[in-house]
C-alpha positions, -999 to +999 in steps of 0.1 A: +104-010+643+109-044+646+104-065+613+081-091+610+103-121+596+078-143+570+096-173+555+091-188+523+106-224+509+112-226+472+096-254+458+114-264+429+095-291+401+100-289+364+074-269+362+070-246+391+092-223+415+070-213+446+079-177+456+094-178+493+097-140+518+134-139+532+128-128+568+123-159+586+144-187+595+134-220+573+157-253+561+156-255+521+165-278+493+193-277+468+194-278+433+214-266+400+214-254+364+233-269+330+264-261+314+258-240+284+294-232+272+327-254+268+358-237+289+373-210+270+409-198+278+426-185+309+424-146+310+396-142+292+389-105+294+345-112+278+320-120+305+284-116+305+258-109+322+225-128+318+193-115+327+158-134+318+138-151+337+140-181+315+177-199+307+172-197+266+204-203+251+207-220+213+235-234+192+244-201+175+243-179+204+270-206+224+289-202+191+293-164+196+303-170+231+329-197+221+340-174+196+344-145+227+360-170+247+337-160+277+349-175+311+323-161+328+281-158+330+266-135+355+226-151+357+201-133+371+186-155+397+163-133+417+150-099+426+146-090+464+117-060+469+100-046+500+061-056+496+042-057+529+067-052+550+085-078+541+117-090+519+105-106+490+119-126+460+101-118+427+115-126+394+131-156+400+151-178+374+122-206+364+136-241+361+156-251+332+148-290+319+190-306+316+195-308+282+223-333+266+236-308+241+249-281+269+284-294+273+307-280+300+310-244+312+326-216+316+320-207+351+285-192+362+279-167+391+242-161+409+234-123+407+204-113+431+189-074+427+185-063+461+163-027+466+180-002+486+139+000+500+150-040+516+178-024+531+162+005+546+139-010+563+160-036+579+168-034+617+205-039+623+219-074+636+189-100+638+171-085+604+202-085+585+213-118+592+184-134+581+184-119+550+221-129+542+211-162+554+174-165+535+191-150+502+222-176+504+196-201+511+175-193+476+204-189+452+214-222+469+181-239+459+184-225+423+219-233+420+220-267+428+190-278+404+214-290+378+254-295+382+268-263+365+254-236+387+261-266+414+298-256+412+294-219+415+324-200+438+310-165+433+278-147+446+273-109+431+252-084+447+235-060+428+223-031+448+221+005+450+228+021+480+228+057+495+252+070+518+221+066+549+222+025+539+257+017+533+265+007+572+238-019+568+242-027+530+281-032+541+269-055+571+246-074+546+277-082+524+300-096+551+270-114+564+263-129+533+304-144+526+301-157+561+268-176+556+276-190+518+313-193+523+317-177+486+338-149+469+308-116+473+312-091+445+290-064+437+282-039+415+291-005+417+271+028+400+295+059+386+280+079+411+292+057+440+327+060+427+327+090+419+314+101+454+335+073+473+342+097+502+305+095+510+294+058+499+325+042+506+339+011+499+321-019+501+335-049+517+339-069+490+369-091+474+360-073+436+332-053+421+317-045+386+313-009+377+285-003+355+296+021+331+255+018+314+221+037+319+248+070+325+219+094+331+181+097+331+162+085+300+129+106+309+147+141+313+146+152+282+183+152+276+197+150+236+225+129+250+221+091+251+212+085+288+223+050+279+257+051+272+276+093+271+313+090+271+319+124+284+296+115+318+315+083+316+347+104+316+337+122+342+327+102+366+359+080+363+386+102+362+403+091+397+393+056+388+429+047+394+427+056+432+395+030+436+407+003+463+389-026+451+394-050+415+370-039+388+356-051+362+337-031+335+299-032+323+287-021+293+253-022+277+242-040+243+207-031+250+184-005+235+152+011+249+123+036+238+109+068+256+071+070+248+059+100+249+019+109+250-006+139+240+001+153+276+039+148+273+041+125+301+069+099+288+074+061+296+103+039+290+104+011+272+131-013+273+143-040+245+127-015+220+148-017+187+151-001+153+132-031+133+103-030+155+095+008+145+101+000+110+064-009+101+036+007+091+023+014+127+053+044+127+065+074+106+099+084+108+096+122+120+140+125+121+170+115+139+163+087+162+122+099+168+090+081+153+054+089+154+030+056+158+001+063+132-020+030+148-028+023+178-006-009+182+013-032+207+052-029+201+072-053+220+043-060+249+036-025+256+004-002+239+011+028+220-016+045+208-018+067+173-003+103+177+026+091+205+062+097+199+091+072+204+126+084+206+149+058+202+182+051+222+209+024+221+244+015+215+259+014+183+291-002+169+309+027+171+297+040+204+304+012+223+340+007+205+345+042+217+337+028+255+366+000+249+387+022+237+385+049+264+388+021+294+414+007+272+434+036+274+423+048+310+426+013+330+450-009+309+440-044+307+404-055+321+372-077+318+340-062+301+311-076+310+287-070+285+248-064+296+232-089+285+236-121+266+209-122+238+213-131+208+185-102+194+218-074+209+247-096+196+236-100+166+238-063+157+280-064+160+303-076+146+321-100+165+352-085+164+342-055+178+329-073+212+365-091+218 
């Protein structure tokens, strides 16, 4: 079925970022966003990856970063989804006014989140093209809206595909270092390393393993589906024999499983500790609380009688993570999930280098 190809142009004011659809040929603007960090030191083995729709950075969270001698900031520029029949951009990065105090950067490198849903339903040749070509022409737009993400050399996909997508997904990739004449990385799940006989390889210069979100949060599991070293273990015991450069992602974050009268269970994400300690919750043991109001708790409605089990990453889990790559891979960049100061905040520095 051929697709029907719908163009969109990003519009870019201070104010306002038009939403453009990917499948249709269509001359755009540039533009660029500021230097938040000064240049840390050669071999820096901290990067980040940033993942807001607004660029909030402050004085003290720069300081931590200066402090981690980051070299390197993965931002979130876009999502690409499949909404009537069509590849669409939602979530995009909003417009950041320059500001005087960001002095100059580490370097900065566009991520776009790409369904495996996009993939499926393009045709091969024509269709994938022009999505290589339509994406490179957004995270151009973005990019060039202020002189730090101006100077970007590195585009990473984040994507992932099935074993019935990779030829395309594959195509996509080499499509997309043609058209933007950049280093393409992506990111890799432990599933598709583990199983690389069947998902392959992608054709890409380096990748990022995300060693995070390590199984499902809703299935009722007592291990942290965030972060278990054992499935971490598991899955990257011939990590050695893996072709490509890796680097290594590991979660800050925290999230909530809401569960209701009928047992049906939601996640939450950003959900943290502080924000069940109120009178709204009980503490019924472990990492479970019991909301005894209806109430809102970080955007999302609870109402009286639900449960909440908490899960995130603690000092010592995630020192346990460093360790174990540490000892299994040697030498390597971390690239921590994400850059917040609300995550950061609950390590100690030292424990993050």
């Amino acid at each position: 079925m051929k697709l029907k190809l719908i163009v969109s142009i990003l519009v870019v004011s201070l104010c306002s970022v038009a939403v453009f659809l990917f499948l249709q040929k269509k001359e755009g603007s540039s533009l660029s966003l500021p230097s938040i960090f000064p240049s840390s030191e050669t071999g820096s083995s901290v990067q980040f990856y940033y993942w807001k729709n607004r660029f909030d950075v402050d004085e003290e969270l720069r300081e931590k970063v200066r402090d981690l001698k980051c070299d390197r900031l993965y931002v979130h520029f876009f999502d690409v989804v499949w909404k009537d029949r069509n590849a669409t951009p939602v979530a995009q990065l909003a417009p950041v006014k320059r500001n005087l105090l960001y002095a100059d950067s580490v370097r900065m490198a566009p991520v776009v989140f790409i369904t495996n849903e996009v993939i499926a339903n393009c045709d091969y040749g024509s269709d994938i093209g022009l999505l290589a070509s339509n994406v490179n022409r957004l995270v151009k737009e973005i990019a060039q809206y202020n002189d730090s993400l101006g100077r970007y050399n590195e585009i990473q996909i984040d994507c992932d595909w099935t074993e019935s997508t990779r030829p395309k997904y594959f195509i996509f990739l080499d499509s997309l270092a043609k058209v933007s004449e950049k280093t393409i990385s992506c990111t890799i799940r432990l599933h598709q390393i583990k199983d690389v006989g069947v998902m392959g390889v992608p054709p890409v210069k380096k990748a990022c393993l995300m060693c995070y979100a390590t199984s499902d949060p809703t299935d009722g599991s007592d291990s942290n589906s965030i972060l278990d070293i054992n499935l971490l273990k598991n899955y990257t015991k011939n990590i050695d024999d893996y072709p490509l450069k890796l680097s290594y992602a590991l979660p800050l974050f925290s999230w909530g499983i809401v569960k209701n009268h009928e047992g049906k269970v939601k996640l939450v994400n950003g959900l943290t500790r502080e924000m069940l300690k109120t009178d709204n919750f009980s503490h019924i043991g472990g990492n479970n609380y019991k909301a005894e109001n209806d109430c809102f708790v970080n955007g999302f409605y609870i109402s009286k009688g639900f449960t909440v089990e908490l899960e995130e990453v603690s000092p010592a889990l995630l020192k346990e993570a460093r360790q174990y790559l540490n000892d299994k891979v040697g030498k390597h960049t971390v690239v921590y999930f994400h850059l917040s100061k609300g995550y950061l905040n609950r390590f100690p520095i030292t424990d993050l280098k």
